[in-house]
VEXDREN-2710 file (C-alpha; in Angstrom, 1 decimal):
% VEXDREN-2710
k/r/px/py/pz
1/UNK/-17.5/-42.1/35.8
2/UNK/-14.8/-45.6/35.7
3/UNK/-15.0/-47.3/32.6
4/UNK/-16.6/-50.8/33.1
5/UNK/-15.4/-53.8/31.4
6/UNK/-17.6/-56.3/29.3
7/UNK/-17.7/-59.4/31.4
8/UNK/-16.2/-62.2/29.4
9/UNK/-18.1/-63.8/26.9
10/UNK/-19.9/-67.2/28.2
11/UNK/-19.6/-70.7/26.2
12/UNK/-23.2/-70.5/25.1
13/UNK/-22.9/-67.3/23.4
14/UNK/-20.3/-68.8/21.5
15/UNK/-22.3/-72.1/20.6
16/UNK/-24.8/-69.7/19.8
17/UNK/-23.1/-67.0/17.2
18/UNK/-19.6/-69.0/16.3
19/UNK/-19.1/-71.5/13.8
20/UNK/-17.7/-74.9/14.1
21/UNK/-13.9/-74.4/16.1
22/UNK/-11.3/-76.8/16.6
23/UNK/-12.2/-79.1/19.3
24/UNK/-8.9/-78.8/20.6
25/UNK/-9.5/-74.8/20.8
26/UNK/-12.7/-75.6/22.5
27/UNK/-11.3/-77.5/25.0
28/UNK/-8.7/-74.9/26.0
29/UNK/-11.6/-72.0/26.0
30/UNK/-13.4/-74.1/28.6
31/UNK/-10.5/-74.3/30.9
32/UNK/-10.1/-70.8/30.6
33/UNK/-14.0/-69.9/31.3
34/UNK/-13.8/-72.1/34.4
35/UNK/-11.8/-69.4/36.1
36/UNK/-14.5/-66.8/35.7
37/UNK/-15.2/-65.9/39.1
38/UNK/-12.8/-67.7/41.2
39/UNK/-9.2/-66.2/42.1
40/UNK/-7.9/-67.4/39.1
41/UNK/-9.5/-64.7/37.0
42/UNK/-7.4/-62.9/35.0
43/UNK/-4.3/-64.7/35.6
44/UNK/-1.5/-66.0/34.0
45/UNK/-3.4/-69.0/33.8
46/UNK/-6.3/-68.1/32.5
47/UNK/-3.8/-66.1/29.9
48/UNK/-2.5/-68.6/28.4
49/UNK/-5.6/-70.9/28.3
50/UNK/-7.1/-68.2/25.7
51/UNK/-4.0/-68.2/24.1
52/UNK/-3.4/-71.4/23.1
53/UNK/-7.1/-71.5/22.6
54/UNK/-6.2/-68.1/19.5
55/UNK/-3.0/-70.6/18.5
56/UNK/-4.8/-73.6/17.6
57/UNK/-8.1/-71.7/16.0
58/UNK/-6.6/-67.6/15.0
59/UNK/-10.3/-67.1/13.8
60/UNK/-12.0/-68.1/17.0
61/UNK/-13.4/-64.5/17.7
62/UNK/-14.5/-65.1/21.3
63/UNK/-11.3/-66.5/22.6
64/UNK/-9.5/-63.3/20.7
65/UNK/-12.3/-60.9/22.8
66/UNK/-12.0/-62.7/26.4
67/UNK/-7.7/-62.5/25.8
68/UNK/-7.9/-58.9/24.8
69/UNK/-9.9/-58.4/28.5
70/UNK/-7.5/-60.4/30.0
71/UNK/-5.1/-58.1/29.0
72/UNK/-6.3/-55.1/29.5
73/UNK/-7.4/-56.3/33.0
74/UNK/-3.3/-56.6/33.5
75/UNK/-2.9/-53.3/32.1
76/UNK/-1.0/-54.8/28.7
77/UNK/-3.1/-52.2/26.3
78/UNK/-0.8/-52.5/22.9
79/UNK/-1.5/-56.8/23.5
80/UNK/-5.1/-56.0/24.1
81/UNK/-5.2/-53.9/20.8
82/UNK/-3.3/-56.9/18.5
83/UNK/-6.2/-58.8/19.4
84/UNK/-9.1/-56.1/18.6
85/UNK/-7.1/-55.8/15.6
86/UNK/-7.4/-59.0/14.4
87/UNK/-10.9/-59.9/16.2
88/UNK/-12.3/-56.5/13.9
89/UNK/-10.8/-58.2/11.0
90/UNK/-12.6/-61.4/11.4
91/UNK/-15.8/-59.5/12.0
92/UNK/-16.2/-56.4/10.6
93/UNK/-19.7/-55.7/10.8
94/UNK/-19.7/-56.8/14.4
95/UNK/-19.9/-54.3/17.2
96/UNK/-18.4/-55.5/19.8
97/UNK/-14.9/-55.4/18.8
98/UNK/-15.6/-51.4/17.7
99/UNK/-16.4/-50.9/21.4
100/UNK/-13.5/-52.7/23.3
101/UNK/-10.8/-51.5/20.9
102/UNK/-12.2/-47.5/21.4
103/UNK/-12.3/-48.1/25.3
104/UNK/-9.1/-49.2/25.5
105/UNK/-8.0/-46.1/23.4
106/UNK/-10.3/-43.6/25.8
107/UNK/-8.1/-45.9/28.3
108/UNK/-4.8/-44.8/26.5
109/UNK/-5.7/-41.1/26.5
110/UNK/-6.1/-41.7/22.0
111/UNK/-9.7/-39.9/21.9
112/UNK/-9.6/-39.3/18.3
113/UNK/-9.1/-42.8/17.0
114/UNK/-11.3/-44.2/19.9
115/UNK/-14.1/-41.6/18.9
116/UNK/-13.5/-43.3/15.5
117/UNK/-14.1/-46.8/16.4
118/UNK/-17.3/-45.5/18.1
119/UNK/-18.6/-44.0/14.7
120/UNK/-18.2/-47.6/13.1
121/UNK/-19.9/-48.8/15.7
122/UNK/-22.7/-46.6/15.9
123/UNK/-23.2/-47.1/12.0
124/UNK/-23.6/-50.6/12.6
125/UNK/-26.2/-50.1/15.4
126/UNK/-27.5/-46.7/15.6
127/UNK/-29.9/-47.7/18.5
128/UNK/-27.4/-49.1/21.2
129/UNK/-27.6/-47.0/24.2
130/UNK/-24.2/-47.7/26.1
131/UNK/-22.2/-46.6/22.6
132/UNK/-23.6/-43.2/22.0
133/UNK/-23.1/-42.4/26.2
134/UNK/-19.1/-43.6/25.8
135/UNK/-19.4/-41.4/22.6
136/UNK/-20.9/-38.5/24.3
137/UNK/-18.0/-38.8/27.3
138/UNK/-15.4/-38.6/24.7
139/UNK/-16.5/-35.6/22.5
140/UNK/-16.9/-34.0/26.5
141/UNK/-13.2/-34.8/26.8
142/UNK/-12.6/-33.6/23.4
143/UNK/-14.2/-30.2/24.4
144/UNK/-16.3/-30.8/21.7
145/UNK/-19.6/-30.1/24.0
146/UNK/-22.3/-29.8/21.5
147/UNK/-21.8/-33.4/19.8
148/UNK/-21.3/-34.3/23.5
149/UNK/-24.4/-32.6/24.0
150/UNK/-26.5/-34.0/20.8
151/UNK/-24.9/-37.9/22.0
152/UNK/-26.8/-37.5/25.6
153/UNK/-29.9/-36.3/24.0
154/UNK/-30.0/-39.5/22.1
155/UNK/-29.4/-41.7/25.2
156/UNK/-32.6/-39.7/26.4
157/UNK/-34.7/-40.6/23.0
158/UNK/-34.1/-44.2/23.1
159/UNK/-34.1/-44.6/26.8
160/UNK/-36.3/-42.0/28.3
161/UNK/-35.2/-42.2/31.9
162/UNK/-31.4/-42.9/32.3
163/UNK/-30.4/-41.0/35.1
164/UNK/-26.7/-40.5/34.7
165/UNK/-27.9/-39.3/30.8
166/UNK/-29.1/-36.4/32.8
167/UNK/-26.3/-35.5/34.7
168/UNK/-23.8/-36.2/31.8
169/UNK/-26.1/-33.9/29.3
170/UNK/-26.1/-30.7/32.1
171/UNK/-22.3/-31.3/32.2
172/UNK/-22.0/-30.4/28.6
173/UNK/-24.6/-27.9/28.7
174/UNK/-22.9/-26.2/31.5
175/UNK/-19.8/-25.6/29.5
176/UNK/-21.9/-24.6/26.7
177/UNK/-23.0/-21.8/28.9
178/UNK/-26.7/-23.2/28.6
179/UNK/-27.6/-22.4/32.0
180/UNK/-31.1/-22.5/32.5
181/UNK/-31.3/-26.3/30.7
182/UNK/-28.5/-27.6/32.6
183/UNK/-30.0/-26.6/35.6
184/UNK/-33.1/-28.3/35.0
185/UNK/-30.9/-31.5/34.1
186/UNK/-28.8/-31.3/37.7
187/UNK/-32.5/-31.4/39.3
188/UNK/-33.6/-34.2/37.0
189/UNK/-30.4/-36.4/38.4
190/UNK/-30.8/-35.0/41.7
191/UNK/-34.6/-36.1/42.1
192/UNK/-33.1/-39.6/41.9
193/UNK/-29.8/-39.6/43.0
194/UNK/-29.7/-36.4/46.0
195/UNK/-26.7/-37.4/47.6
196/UNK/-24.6/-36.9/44.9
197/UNK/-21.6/-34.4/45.4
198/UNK/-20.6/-33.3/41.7
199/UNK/-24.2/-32.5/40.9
200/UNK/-25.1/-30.5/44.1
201/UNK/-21.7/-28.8/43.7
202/UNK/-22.0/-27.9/39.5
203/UNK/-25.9/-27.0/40.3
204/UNK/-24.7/-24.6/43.1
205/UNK/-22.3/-23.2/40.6
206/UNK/-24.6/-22.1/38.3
207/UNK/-27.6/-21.4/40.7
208/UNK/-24.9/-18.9/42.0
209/UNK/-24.2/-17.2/38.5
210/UNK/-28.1/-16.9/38.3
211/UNK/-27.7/-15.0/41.2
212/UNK/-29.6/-17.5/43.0
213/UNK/-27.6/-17.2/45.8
214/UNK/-29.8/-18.4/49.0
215/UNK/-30.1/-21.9/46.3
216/UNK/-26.6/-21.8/45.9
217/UNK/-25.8/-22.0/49.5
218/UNK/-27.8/-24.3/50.2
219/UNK/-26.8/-26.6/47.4
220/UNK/-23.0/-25.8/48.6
221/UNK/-23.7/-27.1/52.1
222/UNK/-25.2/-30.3/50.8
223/UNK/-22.0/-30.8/48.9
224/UNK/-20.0/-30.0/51.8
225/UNK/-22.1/-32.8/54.4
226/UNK/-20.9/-35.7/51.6
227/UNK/-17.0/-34.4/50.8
228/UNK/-16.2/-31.8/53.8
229/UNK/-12.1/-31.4/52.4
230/UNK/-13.3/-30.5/48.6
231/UNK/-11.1/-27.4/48.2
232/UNK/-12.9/-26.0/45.0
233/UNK/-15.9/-26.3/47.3
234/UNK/-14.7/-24.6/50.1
235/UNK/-13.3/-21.5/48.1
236/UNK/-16.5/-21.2/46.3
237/UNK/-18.2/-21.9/49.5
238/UNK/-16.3/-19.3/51.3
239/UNK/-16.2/-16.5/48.1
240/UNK/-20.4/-16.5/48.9
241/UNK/-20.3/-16.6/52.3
242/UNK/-17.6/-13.7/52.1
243/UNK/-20.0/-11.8/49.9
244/UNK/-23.3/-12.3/52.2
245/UNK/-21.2/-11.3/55.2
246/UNK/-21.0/-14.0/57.1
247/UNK/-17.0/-13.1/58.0
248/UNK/-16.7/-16.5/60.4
249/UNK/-17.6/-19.3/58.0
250/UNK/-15.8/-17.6/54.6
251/UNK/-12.9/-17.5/57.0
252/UNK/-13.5/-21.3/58.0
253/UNK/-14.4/-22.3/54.6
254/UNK/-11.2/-20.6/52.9
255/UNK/-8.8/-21.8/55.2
256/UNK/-9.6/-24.9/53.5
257/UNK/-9.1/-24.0/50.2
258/UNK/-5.7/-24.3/48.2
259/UNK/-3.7/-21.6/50.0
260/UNK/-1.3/-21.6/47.0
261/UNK/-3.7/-19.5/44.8
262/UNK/-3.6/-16.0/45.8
263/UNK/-6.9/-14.9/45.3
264/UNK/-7.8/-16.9/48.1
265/UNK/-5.1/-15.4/50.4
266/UNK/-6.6/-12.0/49.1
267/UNK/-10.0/-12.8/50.6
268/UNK/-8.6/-14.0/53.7
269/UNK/-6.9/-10.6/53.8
270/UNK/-10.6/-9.2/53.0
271/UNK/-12.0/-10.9/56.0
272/UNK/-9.4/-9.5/58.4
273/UNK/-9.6/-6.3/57.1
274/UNK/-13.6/-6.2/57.6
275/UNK/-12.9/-7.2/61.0
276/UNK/-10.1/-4.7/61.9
277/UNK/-7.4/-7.0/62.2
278/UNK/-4.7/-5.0/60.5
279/UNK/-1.5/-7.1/61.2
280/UNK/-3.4/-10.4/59.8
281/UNK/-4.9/-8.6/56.8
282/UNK/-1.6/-7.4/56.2
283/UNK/-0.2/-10.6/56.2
284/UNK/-2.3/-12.3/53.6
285/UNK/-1.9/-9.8/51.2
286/UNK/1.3/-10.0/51.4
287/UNK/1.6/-13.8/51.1
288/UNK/-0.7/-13.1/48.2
289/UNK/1.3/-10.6/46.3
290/UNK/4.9/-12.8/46.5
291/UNK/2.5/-15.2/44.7
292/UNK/1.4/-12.1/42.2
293/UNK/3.5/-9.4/42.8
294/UNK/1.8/-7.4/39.3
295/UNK/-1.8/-7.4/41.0
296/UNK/-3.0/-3.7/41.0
297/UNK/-5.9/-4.7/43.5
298/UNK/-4.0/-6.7/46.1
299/UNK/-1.1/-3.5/46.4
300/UNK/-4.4/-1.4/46.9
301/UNK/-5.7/-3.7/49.2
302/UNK/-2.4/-3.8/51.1
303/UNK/-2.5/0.2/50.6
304/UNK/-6.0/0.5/52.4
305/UNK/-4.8/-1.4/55.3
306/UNK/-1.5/0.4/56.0
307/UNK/-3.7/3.7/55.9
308/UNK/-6.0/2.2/58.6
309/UNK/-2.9/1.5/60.3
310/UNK/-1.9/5.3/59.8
311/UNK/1.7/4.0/58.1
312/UNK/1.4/6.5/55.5
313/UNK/4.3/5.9/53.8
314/UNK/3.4/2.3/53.5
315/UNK/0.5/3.0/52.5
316/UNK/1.4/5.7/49.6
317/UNK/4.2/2.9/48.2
318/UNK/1.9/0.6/47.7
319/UNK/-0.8/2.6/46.3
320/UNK/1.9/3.8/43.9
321/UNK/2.7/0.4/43.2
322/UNK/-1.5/-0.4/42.3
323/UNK/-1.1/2.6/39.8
324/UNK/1.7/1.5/38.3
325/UNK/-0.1/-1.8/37.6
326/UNK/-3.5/0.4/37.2
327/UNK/-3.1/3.5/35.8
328/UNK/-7.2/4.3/35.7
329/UNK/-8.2/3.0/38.9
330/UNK/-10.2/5.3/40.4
331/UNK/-10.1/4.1/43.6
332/UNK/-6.9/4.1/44.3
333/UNK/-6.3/7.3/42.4
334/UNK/-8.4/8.7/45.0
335/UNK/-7.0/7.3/48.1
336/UNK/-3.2/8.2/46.7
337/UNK/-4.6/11.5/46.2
338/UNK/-5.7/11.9/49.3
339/UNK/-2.8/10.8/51.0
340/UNK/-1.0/13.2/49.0
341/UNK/-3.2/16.3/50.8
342/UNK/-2.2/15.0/54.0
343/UNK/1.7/15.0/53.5
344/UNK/1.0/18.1/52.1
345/UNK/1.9/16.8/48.5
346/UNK/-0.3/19.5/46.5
347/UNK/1.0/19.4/43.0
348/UNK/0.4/15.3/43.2
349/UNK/-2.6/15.1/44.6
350/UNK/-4.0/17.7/42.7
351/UNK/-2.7/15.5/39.7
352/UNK/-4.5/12.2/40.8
353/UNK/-7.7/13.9/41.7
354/UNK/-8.2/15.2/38.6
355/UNK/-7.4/12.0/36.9
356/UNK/-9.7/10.9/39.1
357/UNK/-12.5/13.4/38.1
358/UNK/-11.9/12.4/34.7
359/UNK/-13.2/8.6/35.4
360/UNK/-15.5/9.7/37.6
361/UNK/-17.3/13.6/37.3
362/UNK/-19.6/12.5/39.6
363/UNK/-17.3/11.7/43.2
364/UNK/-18.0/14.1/45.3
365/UNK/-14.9/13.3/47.8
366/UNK/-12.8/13.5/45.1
367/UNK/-14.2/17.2/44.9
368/UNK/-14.2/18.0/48.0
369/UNK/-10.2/16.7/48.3
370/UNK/-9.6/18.8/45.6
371/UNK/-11.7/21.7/46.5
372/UNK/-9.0/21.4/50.2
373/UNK/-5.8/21.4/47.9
374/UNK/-6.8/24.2/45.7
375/UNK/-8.4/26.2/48.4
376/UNK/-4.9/26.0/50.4
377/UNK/-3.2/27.0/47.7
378/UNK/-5.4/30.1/47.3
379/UNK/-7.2/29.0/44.0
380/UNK/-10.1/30.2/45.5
381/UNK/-12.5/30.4/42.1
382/UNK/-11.7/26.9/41.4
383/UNK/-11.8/25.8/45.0
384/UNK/-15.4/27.2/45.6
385/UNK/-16.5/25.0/41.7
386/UNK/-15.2/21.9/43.6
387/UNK/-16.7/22.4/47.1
388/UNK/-20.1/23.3/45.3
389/UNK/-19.5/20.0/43.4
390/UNK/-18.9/18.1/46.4
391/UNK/-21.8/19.0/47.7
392/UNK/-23.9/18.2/44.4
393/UNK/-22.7/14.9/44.6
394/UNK/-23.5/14.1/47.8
395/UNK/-20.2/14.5/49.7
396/UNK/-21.1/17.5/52.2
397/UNK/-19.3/18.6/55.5
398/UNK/-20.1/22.1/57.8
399/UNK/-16.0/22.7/57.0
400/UNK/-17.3/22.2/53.3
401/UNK/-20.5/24.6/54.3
402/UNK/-18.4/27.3/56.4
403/UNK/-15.4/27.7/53.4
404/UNK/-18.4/28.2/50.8
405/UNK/-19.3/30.6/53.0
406/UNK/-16.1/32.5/52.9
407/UNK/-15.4/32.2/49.4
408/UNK/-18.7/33.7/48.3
409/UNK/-18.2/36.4/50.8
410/UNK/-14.6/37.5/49.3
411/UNK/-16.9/37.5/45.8
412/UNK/-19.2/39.8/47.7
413/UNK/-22.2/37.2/47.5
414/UNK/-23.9/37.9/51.1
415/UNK/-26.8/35.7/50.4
416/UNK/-25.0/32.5/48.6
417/UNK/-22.4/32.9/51.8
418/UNK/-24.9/33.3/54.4
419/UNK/-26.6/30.5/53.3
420/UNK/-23.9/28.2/53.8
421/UNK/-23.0/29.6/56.7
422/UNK/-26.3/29.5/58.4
423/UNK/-25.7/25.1/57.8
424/UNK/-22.7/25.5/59.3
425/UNK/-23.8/26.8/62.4
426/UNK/-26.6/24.3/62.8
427/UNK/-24.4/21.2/62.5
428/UNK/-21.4/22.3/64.9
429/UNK/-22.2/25.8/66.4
430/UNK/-19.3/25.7/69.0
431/UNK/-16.7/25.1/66.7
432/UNK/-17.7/27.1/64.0
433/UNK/-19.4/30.1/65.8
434/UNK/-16.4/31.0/67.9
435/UNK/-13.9/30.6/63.9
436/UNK/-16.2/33.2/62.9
437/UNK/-16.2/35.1/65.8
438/UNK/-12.6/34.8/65.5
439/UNK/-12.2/35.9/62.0
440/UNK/-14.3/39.1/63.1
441/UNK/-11.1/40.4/65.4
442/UNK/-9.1/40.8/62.1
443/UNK/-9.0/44.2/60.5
444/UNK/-9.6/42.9/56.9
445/UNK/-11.6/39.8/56.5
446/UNK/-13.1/37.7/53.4
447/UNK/-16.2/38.4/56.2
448/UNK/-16.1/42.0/55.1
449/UNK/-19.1/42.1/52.8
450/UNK/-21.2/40.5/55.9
451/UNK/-19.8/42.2/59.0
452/UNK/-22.2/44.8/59.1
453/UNK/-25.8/43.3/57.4
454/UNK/-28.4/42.8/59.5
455/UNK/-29.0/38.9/58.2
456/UNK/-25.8/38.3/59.5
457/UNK/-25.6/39.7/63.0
458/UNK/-29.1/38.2/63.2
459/UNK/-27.4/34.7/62.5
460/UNK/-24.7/35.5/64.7
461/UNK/-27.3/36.3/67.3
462/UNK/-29.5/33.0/67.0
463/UNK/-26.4/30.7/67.7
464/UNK/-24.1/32.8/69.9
465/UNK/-25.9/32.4/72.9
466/UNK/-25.9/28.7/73.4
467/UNK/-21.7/28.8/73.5
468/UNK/-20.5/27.9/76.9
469/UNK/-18.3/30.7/78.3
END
């Protein structure tokens, strides 16, 4: 919030609290309140009323505290200061001069020496409201947000029902990580003050990282009706609207935010890809990665959509790129490693897919790509351990089914290869009937050991006749 200004001090006060001044002096003070309120204020004129008002009586302390405003009204802090200086001397156990001299200090960016004058102060009168809230606001700027904290609780104690107390004290709970009270505090200020951009945005913030998100949005949108351009807004705006979705407003939202930060380019490249517009999705990530060309995830982004594309080679540079920024990430380990079988690449792929396996036992396409490799390369024990893994962990094909079949044939298994052949069959009979029929014109075939049962010229039997001639 803007710092405010103590007005300057009125003739009456000074009857009231100052002891008998130099006529003379008097006489120039009067001039110089005269020009309270008109467009003489804080003019030259006015200036130099005060000052000759300081020359003919130094110890007048009201003429020293309306000069120093004066001057800090024209921006002259270090003349403003030589006055506090001497107006703290006069009166040391007064407050008043504790509180100018530390805001102009918050003013001149010196928090520790304006935090400083506050402490005096506050010793002096422990109860004065306004003090312990500029205190609070300094230790805030000072990152130190538990005394910030501890200072807004005591505006609250002697003043139950400050509004901006609230707001200030979930502020410094917030960065405390105090979630749940500074949410309670943002609805406190809210209650009185709804329209209020910084609270709706801050409470959306954290009603977001409570996974509140349908609060959160709705929060965000309120903040969005009173400062539409906010560009933190409309990132975060657009980062949950990207994750419930809703492709057309994250777009709208992030083409708002700063497009100099990369992460946001990376989303906007998310959003194309989700929509299947390859050449734009390929665009922002690369936009994003001349901002961070060492970003694993944004190569394997840019990876993803060149295979889409079906630019393999594209694709396989940049997921090599992600790994060399990466080493362990599974994903991309995968992808590369499938890319890999399909340029024929065995000895890599094999490579990535166990490294793969190593992160991830459980990822049954990894398997199931490494079952292919090893199964071309006529590993057959360890191809069959990978296909049955594949299908363990959910990642099951007929090709997967009809090769199982095969392989326990050739280890002279009828019923484990029946089995899998009998799923094969039922999920694409005219492809794989007419293999198997095929396989039977050989001489020698890993069907051997089923050629002649009766289970399997029964199978045989049940699907053959729906082939189309």
């Amino acid at each position: 919030m803007a710092t405010q200004w103590a007005p300057l001090l009125l003739l009456t006060a000074l009857l009231q609290n100052t002891p008998a001044v130099d006529p003379d002096a008097l006489e120039w003070f009067r001039k110089g309140e005269e020009l309270i309120g008109t467009p003489e204020e804080n003019s030259q004129q006015q200036t130099e009323y005060f000052k000759k008002a300081v020359e003919l009586a130094p110890d007048f302390s009201a003429a020293r505290y309306n000069l120093a405003l004066i001057y800090l009204k024209q921006e002259q802090r270090e003349l403003a200061l030589d006055q506090l200086d001497a107006l703290i001397a006069l009166e040391p156990q007064g407050t008043s001069g504790y509180l100018l001299r530390a805001r102009v200090r918050l003013e001149g960016e010196d928090l520790s020496h304006a935090a400083e004058d506050l402490q005096q102060a506050l010793e002096l009168d422990p109860e004065n409201y306004e003090t312990w809230q500029l205190m609070g606001r300094i230790r805030y700027q000072q990152r130190e947000y538990k005394q910030a904290a501890r200072a807004f609780e005591k505006i609250l104690e002697l003043r139950p029902n400050p509004v901006g107390a609230y707001f200030d004290l979930a502020l410094s709970q917030q960065s405390l990580g105090q979630r749940q009270d500074a949410i309670k505090n943002y609805q406190r200020f809210l209650m009185v003050v709804p329209d209020d951009f910084q609270a709706n945005y801050f409470l959306g913030i954290l009603q977001r990282q409570a996974g509140q998100n349908d609060l959160a949005l709705k929060l965000f949108l309120k903040a969005e009706s009173i400062e539409p351009t906010h560009q933190e807004l409309a990132q975060e705006l657009g980062y949950l609207l990207l994750d419930r979705n809703d492709l057309e407003g994250a777009q709208k939202r992030l083409l708002r935010a700063d497009l100099n930060l990369a992460v946001n380019l990376a989303n906007l490249g998310v959003i194309a890809k989700r929509r299947g517009e390859h050449i734009q999705a390929e665009d922002y990530f690369r936009r994003a990665l001349q901002q961070e060309p060492e970003n694993a995830l944004l190569w394997a982004q840019l990876g993803d959509v060149m295979a889409q594309t079906e630019s393999g080679l594209e694709a396989i540079e940049a997921y090599e790129r992600a790994l060399y920024y990466d080493p362990q990430d599974l994903d991309t380990l995968y992808n590369l490693g499938t890319l890999y079988v399909n340029e024929e690449r065995s000895e890599e792929a094999i490579d990535l897919l166990r490294r793969a396996l190593q992160i991830d036992p459980q990822h049954g396409a990894a398997h199931y790509n490494l079952a292919l490799v090893l199964d071309e390369r006529k590993d057959f024990d360890e191809a069959r351990v990978h296909y049955l893994k594949a299908l363990e962990y959910g990642s099951d094909s007929a090709w997967c089914r009809l090769r199982l079949a095969f392989l326990w044939a050739r280890q002279n298994e009828p019923m484990e290869a029946l089995k899998h052949l009998e799923v094969a069959f039922e999920r694409e009979p005219q492809r794989y009937v007419r293999l198997v029929l095929d396989e039977l014109l050989k001489i020698s075939s890993d069907l051997d050991s089923l050629r002649y049962s009766r289970e399997f010229n029964d199978l045989l039997a049940k699907y053959r006749p729906g082939l189309e001639e």
